[in-house]
N, C-alpha and C positions, 0 to 999 in steps of 0.2 A: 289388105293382105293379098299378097301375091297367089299367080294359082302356082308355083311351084312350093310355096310355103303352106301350104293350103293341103297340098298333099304329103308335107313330109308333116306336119300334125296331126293327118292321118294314121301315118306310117310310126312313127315311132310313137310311144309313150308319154302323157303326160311331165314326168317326173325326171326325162331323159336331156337335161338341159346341160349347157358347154360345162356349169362347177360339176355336175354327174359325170361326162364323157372325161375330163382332166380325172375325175379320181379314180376312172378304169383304166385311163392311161395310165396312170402310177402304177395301178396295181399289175399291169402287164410290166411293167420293168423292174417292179419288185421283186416279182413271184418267179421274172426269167431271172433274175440275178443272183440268187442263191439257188435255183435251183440246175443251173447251167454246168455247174461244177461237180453235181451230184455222181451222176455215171463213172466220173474219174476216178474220186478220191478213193475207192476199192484197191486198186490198182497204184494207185500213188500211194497209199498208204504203206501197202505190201513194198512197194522202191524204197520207203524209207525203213524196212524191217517191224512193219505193226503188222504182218497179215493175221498176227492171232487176236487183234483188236477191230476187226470189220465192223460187227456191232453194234462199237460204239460209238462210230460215225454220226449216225440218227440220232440215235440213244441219247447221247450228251446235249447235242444240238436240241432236240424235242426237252432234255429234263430241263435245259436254263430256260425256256419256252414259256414251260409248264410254272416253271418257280415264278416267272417273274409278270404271268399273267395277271393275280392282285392287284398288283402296283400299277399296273399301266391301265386294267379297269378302274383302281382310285383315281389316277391320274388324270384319265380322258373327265372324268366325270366331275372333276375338279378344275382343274388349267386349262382343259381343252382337249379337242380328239386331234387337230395339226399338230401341237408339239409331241404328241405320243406317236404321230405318223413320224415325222422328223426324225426323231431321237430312232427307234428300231432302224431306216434307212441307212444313217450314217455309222450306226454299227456294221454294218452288212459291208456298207462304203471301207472301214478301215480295217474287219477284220480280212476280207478279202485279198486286201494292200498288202496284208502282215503273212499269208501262207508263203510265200517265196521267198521270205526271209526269216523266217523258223521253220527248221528243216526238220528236228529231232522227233521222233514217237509219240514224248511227252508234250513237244511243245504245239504237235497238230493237237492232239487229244485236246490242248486246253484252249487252243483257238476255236475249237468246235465244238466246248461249250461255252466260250465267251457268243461267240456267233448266234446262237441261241435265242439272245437277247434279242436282236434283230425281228423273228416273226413273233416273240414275245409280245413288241407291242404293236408295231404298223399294223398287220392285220385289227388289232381290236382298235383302235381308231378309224380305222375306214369303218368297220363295219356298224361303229354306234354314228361315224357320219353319216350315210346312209343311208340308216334309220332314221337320223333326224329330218331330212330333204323327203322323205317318200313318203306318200300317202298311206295309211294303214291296210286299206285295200288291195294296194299292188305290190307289197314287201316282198310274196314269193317271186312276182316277176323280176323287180329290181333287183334281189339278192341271186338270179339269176343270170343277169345281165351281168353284175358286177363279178362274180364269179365265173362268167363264162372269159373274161377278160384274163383274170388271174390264171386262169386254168391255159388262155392263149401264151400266157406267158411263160406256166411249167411245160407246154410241148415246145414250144419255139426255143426256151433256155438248156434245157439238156442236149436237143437236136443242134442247135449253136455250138455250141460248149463243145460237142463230139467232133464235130468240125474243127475247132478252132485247136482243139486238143492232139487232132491228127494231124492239122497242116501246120502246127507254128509251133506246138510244146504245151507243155502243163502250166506255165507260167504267164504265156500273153493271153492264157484262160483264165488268169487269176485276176489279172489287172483287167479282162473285158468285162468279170463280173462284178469288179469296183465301179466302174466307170458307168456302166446300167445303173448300180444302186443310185448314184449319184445324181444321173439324172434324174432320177424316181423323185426325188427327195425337190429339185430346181421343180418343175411344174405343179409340187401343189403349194406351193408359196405363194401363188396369187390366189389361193382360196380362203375366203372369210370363214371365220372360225362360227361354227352351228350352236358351241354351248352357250347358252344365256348369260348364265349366274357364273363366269370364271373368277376364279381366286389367284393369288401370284402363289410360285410356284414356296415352299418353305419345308421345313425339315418333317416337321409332321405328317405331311402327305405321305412320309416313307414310314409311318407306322403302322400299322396294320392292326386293327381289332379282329376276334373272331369271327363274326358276324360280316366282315367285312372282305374276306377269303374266298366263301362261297355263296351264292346264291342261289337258297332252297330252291326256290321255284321254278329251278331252269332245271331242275335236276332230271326228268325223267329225258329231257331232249341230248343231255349231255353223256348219260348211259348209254342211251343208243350211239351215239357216237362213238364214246371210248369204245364199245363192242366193233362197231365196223371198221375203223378207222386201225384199227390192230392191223387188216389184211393191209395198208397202205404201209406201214411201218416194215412188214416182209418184204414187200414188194421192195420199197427203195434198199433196203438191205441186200439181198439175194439175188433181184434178177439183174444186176451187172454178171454175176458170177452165172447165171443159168443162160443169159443172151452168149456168153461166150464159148458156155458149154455144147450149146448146139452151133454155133457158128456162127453167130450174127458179129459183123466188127462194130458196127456203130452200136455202144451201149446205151448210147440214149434213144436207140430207134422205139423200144417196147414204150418208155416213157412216153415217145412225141404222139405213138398208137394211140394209146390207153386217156390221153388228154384230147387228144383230136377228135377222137371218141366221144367223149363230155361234151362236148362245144353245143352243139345243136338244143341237145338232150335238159340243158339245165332250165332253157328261158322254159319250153311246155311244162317241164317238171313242178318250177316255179308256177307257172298261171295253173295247174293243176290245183297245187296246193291252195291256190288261192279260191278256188273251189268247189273243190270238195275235201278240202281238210288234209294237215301234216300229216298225219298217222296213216290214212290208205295209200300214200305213194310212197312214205317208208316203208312200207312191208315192201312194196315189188322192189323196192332199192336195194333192201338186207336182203331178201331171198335171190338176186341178181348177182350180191355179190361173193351169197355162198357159192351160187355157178360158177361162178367167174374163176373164183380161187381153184375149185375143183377141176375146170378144163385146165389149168395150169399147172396144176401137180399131177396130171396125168402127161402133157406134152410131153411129144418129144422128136417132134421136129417145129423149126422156123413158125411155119404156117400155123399151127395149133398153136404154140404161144401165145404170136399174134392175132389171132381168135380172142385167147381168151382176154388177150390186152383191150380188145374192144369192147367186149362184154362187162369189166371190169370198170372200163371207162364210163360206161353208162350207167352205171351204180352209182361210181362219184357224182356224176352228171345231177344226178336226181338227190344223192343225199347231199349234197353240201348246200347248195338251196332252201332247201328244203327246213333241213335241223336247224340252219340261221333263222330262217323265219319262224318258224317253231319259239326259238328260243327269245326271238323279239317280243312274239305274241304274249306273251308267258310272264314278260320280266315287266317289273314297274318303270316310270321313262327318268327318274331322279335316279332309279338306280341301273341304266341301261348298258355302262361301261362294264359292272360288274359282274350283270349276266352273261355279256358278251364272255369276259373273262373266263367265267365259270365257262361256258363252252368249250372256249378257248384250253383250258386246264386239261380237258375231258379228252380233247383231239389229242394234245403233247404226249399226255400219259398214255394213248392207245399206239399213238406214233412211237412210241418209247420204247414201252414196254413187247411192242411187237416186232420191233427191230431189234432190241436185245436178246429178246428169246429167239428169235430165226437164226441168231447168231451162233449162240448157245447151243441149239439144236443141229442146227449145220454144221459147222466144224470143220468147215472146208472138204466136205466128201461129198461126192455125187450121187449117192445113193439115198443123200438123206433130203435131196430136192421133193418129194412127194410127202415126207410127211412135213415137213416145213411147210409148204402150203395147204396142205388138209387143215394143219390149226386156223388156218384164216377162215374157210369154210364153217368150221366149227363154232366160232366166235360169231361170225355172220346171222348163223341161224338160231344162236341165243339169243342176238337181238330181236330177230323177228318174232320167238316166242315171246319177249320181252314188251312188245308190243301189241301183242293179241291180251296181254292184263291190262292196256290203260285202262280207265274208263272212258266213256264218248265225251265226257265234257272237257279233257284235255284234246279234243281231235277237234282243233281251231279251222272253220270255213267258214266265207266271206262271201 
């Protein structure tokens, strides 16, 4: 062994090998690829005469998410976690292609919940990947790493996309977010597939039993979620409209803040949790990101915003790490896609449901920026009471 090799087995993690680094690349060209479009579509939407339809931007996108989470935990758990990556990719790939050629109200509305589909599954494929490569011991670190990737990819895709939307139109932003998906999808094609026991794929697999929907045992990680995970659903709803209220032109500037923010934040979060336990670094995550919401529904210039955009970002930072690994700990490994899933279900509906109501509650007036985000706050800090009932033998450390 060389001594330059010598010190990068030092330096990096066991579990950090080129099939790990390829499936953080994907997910940085995933996570910029639908999300690089985000800041506009308020705005485009309103051109094409939906401004009274803002909400259900999210909304839609997170419910076909949320629906089609089951299937793609049967799925991975069944055929494999690569073709469930694949399949979400190349939705992303064609619904993208298709906004600049359906112009009407009805027919974005319905691209954006076919679009849906998309984090419906690639997300829960990567993350039962994963967990299959990484030692049980360093899951908080790894779901750290892997996430701190996807997270480079939601500040760098909106911040992109602003760009790209100011210098050349709404449309060569359409096709640069095709054309990311697309490569997402070319570099994990040379990854060996992690499930053992795969099946071909057949019609059955698209039936669904009860039992088969949700997964008890992930349930208390996935509450905590749907509660936090509301404030992220405001946030991508409202602050296009509040970054422009105060003056900021690039709307995905708060977005690139508030993820650039996470970056750091996720790998310590992760090895925290690794230990001394899920549950003490979700409390400061929910009580972080009741802060966060409340410095923002108080701004009201530039600089406070962006405050609270950092503050907010290291919520994320520490919760999404975090609840993943939780929810690994938690779930049986035959049934790991479906926990995943059920997480997965927990995030759409909080993303969903908190983008419709900020919708809802807004209304396109200015005055109603403050209690729009006070609800994120408030849901924050249910979680954390939420989590002052576990018992200790759910607070997993290693």
């Amino acid at each position: 062994m060389s001594r330059t090799s010598g010190k990068l087995n030092r330096i990096l993690p066991p579990f950090f090998t080129l099939n790990f680094f390829v499936l953080c690349l994907s997910s940085f060209l995933f996570f910029a690829s639908f999300n690089m479009i985000i800041p506009e579509l308020p705005s485009y939407l309103s051109s094409l005469g939906g401004e009274d339809y803002k909400g259900l931007i999210i909304s839609l996108f997170t419910l076909t998410a949320g629906l089609s989470r089951p299937f793609s935990g049967k799925l991975a758990d069944k055929i494999g976690r690569i073709p469930v990556m694949v399949f979400g990719a190349i939705v992303c790939f064609v619904i993208s292609m298709l906004y600049p050629v359906i112009t009407s109200v009805a027919g974005f509305l319905l691209l954006r919940f076919i679009h849906g589909f998309s984090t419906g599954f690639t997300p829960t494929g990567t993350s039962a990947f994963v967990a299959d490569i990484v030692p049980f011991n360093r899951r908080g670190e790894a779901m750290g790493i892997q996430s701190l990737f996807g997270s480079l990819g939601m500040a760098a895709g909106p911040a992109a996309g602003g760009y790209i939307a100011a210098e050349y139109g709404i449309n060569p932003l359409f096709y640069a977010s095709a054309a990311t998906a697309i490569l997402s999808i070319l570099i994990i094609l040379r990854l060996k597939e992690t499930l053992q026991e795969k099946e071909t794929l057949a019609l059955h697999h698209f039936k669904l039993q009860r039992h088969e929907i949700i997964e008890n045992r992930v349930l208390p990680p996935s509450l905590v979620l749907f509660l936090t995970v509301f404030s992220f659903g405001v946030v991508l709803t409202i602050i296009p409209d509040y970054s422009e209220y105060l003056g900021i032109k690039n709307k995905g500037l708060f977005f690139a803040v508030f993820t650039l923010s996470s970056l750091g934040i996720r790998i310590i979060a992760g090895k925290a949790s690794d230990k001394y336990g899920r549950i003490p670094v979700m409390k400061v995550a929910t009580l972080s990101m009741a802060l966060a919401m409340l410095i923002i529904a108080l701004a009201d210039t530039k600089l406070m915003l962006l405050f609270g955009g950092v503050i907010f970002g290291a919520s994320v930072g520490m919760n999404s790490p975090t609840i993943s690994a939780w929810t690994i700990d938690l779930s049986l490994d035959k049934f790991r896609g479906r926990a995943l899933a059920t997480m997965y279900i927990a995030l759409e509906a909080g993303i969903g449901i908190g983008a419709i109501t900020s919708g809802f509650v807004f209304q396109n007036k200015v005055e109603n920026f403050f209690l729009v985000f006070s609800l994120g706050t408030i849901t924050s800090l249910l979680a954390f009471i939420y989590l002052l009932t576990i018992p200790k033998n759910q607070n997993i450390s290693l």
